[in-house]
BAGUKE-247470 format. One record per residue (C-alpha): residue number from 1; z negated, x negated, y negated. Coordinates in Angstrom, 3 decimals, padded with zeros to 6 digits, always signed. Example, Ala and Ser with C-alpha at 12.3 -4.5 7.8 and 13.67 -1.06 7.14 Angstrom:
! residues 2
PT     k         zz         xx         yy
PT     1   -007.800   -012.300   +004.500
PT     2   -007.140   -013.670   +001.060
! end
This chain:
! residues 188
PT     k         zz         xx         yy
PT     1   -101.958   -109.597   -093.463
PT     2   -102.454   -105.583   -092.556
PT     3   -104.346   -103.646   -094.913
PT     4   -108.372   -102.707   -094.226
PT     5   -108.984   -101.679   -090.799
PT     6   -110.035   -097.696   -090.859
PT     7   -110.688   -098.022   -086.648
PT     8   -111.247   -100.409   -084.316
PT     9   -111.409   -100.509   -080.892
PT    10   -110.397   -103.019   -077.885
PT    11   -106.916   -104.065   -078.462
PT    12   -105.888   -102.224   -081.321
PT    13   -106.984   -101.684   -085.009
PT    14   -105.237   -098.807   -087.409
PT    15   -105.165   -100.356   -090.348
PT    16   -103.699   -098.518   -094.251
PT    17   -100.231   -099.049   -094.665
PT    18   -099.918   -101.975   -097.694
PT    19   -096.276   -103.405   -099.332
PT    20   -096.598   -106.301   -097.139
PT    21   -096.028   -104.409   -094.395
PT    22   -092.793   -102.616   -095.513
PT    23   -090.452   -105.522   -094.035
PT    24   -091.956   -104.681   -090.230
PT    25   -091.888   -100.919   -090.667
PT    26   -088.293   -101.280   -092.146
PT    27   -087.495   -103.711   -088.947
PT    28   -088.551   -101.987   -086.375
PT    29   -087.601   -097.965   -087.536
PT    30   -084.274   -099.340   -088.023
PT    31   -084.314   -100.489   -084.231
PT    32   -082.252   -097.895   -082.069
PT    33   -084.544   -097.462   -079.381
PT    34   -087.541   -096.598   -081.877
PT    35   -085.418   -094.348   -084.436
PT    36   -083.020   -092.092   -081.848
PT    37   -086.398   -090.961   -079.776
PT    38   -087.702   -090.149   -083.127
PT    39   -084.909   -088.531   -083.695
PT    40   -084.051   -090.118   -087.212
PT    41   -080.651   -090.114   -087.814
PT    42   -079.991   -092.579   -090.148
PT    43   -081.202   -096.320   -090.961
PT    44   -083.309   -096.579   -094.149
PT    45   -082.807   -099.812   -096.671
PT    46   -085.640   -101.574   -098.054
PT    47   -085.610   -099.153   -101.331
PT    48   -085.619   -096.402   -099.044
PT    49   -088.772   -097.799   -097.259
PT    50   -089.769   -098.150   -100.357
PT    51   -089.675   -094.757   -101.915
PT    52   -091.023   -093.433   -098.375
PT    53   -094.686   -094.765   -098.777
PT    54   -094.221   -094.186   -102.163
PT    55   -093.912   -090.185   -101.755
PT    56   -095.206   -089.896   -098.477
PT    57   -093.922   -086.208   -097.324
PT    58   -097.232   -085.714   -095.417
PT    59   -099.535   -083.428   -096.839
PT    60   -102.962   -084.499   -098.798
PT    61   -104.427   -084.510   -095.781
PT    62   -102.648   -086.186   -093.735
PT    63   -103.058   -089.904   -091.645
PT    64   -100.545   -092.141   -090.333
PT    65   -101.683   -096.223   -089.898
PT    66   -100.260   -098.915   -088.885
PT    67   -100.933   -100.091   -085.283
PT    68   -102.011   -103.542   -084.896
PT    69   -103.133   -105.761   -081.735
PT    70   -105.278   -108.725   -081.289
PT    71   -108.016   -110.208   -078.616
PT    72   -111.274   -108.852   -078.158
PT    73   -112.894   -111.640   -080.393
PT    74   -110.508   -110.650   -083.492
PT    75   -111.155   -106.771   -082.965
PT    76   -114.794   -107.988   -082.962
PT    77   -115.035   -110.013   -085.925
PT    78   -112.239   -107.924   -087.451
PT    79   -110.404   -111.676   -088.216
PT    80   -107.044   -109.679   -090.142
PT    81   -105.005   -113.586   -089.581
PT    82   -105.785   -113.085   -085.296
PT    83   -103.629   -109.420   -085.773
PT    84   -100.387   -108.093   -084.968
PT    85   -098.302   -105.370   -086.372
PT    86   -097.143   -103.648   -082.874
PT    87   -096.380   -100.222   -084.392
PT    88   -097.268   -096.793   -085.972
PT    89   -099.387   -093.878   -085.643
PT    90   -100.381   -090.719   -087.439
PT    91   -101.310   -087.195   -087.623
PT    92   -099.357   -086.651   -090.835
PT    93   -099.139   -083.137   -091.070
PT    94   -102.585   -080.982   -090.641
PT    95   -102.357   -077.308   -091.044
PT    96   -106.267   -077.395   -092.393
PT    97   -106.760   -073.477   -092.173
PT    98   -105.866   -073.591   -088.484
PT    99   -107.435   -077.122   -087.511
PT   100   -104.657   -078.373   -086.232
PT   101   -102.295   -081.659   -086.333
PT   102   -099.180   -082.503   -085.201
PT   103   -099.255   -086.526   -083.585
PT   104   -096.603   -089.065   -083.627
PT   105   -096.310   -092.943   -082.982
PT   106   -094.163   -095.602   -082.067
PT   107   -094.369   -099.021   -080.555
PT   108   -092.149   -102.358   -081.643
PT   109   -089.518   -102.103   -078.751
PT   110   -091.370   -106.307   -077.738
PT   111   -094.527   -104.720   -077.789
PT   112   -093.841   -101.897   -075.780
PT   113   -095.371   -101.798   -072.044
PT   114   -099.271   -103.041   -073.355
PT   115   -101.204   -099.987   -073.621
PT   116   -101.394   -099.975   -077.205
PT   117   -100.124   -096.496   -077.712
PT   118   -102.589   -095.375   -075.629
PT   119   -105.199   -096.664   -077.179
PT   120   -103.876   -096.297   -080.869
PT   121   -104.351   -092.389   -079.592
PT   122   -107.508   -092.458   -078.013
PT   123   -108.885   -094.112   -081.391
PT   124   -107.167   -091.393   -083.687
PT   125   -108.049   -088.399   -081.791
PT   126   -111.580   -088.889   -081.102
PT   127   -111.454   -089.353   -085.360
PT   128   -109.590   -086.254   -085.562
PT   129   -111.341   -084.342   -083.189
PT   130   -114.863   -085.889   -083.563
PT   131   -114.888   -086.444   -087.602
PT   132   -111.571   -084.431   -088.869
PT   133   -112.702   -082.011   -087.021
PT   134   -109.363   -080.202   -086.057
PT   135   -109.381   -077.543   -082.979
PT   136   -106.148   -078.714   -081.445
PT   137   -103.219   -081.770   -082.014
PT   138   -100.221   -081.740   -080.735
PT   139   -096.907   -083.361   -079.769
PT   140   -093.201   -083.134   -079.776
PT   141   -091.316   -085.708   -077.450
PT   142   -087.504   -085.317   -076.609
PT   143   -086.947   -085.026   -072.963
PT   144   -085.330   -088.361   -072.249
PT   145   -088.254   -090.158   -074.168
PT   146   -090.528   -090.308   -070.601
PT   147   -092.838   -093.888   -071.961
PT   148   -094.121   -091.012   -074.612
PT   149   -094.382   -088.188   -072.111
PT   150   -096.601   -090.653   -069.934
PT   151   -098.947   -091.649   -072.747
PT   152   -099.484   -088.007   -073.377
PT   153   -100.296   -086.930   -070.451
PT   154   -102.361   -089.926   -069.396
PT   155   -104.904   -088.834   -071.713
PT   156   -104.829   -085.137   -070.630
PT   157   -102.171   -083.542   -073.026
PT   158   -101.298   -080.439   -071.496
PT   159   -097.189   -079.288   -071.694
PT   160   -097.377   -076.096   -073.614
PT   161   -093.868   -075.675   -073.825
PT   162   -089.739   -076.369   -073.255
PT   163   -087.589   -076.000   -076.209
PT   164   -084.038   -076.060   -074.506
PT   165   -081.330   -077.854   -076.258
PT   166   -083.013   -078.178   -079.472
PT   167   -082.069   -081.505   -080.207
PT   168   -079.447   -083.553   -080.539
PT   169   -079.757   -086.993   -078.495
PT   170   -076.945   -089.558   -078.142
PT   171   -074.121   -087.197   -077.733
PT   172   -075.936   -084.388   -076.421
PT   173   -078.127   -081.545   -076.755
PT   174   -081.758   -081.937   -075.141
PT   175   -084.397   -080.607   -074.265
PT   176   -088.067   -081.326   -076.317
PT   177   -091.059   -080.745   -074.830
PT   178   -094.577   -079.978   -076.616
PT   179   -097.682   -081.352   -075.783
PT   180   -101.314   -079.909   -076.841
PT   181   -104.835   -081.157   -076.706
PT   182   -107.842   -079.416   -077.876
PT   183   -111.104   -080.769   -079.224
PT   184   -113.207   -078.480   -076.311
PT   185   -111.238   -080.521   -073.798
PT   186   -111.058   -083.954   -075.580
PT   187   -115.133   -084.374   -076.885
PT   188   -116.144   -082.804   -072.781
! end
């Protein structure tokens, strides 16, 4: 069962990370099509997984939650058993002097396709923007990643920039792209 909920909405809950769900994260950011767009290199072990929530690199103020999904009557009644683990999101790094937040997420490659990054976002950015407060959050996708370039600018992201060749992709050097959004255009 996923930790408390911290938001709600339709689909999808963001719920604290807890050691029961280590075995899914470790799953599923193993999972090539989740960890090369992310651009990890390597595969973590279970201790590694481990020792990741256990020193989180974000800063003190920094969110990341896991994703889950469910029907409208268990995002009503908030019934934890009716829930799914479907992914990740976060703004883990917040440069609190400038008010702004870099984002990230991923889906589970089966539950890709349902709209639940989209509205993981929606939920964490009307909390960063609305409560958080932060001025601006923004994205980094790698060109060939075009599911996260869509949920980005679906909900108004703006491109801001190109960086050319800047990372390494299967085999290649790619382009990233970066994506801003900022509380004046989000809360209008």
């Amino acid at each position: 069962m996923p930790g408390p909920a911290f938001l709600r909405g339709e689909s999808v809950s963001l719920h604290t990370w807890e050691q029961e769900d280590y075995e899914f994260f470790e799953r599923h950011r193993n999972e090539k099509a989740i960890r090369r767009p992310l651009t990890d290199v390597a595969p973590r072990n279970r201790q590694q997984v481990e020792q990741h929530f256990e020193e989180r690199v974000y800063d003190d103020d920094g969110m990341a939650f896991l994703i889950c999904a469910g029907d409208r009557e268990a995002m009503r009644t908030g019934d934890e058993d009716g829930l799914t683990r479907v992914g990740e999101i976060g703004i883990p790094w917040i440069n609190e002097p400038h008010g702004s937040g870099m984002l990230m997420y991923w889906i589970a490659p089966d539950q890709q396709g349902n709209g639940y990054a989209t509205e993981a976002t929606k939920l964490l950015l009307d909390h960063a923007f609305g409560q958080r407060r932060l001025n601006k959050v923004w994205a980094m996708v790698i060109e060939p990643n075009d599911a996260s370039q869509a949920v980005l600018e679906s909900l108004g992201f703006e491109q801001e920039g190109s960086f050319r060749k800047e990372t390494f992709y299967d085999g290649e050097y790619v382009d990233s792209r970066r994506y801003g959004m900022l509380a004046e255009d989000w809360l209008d």
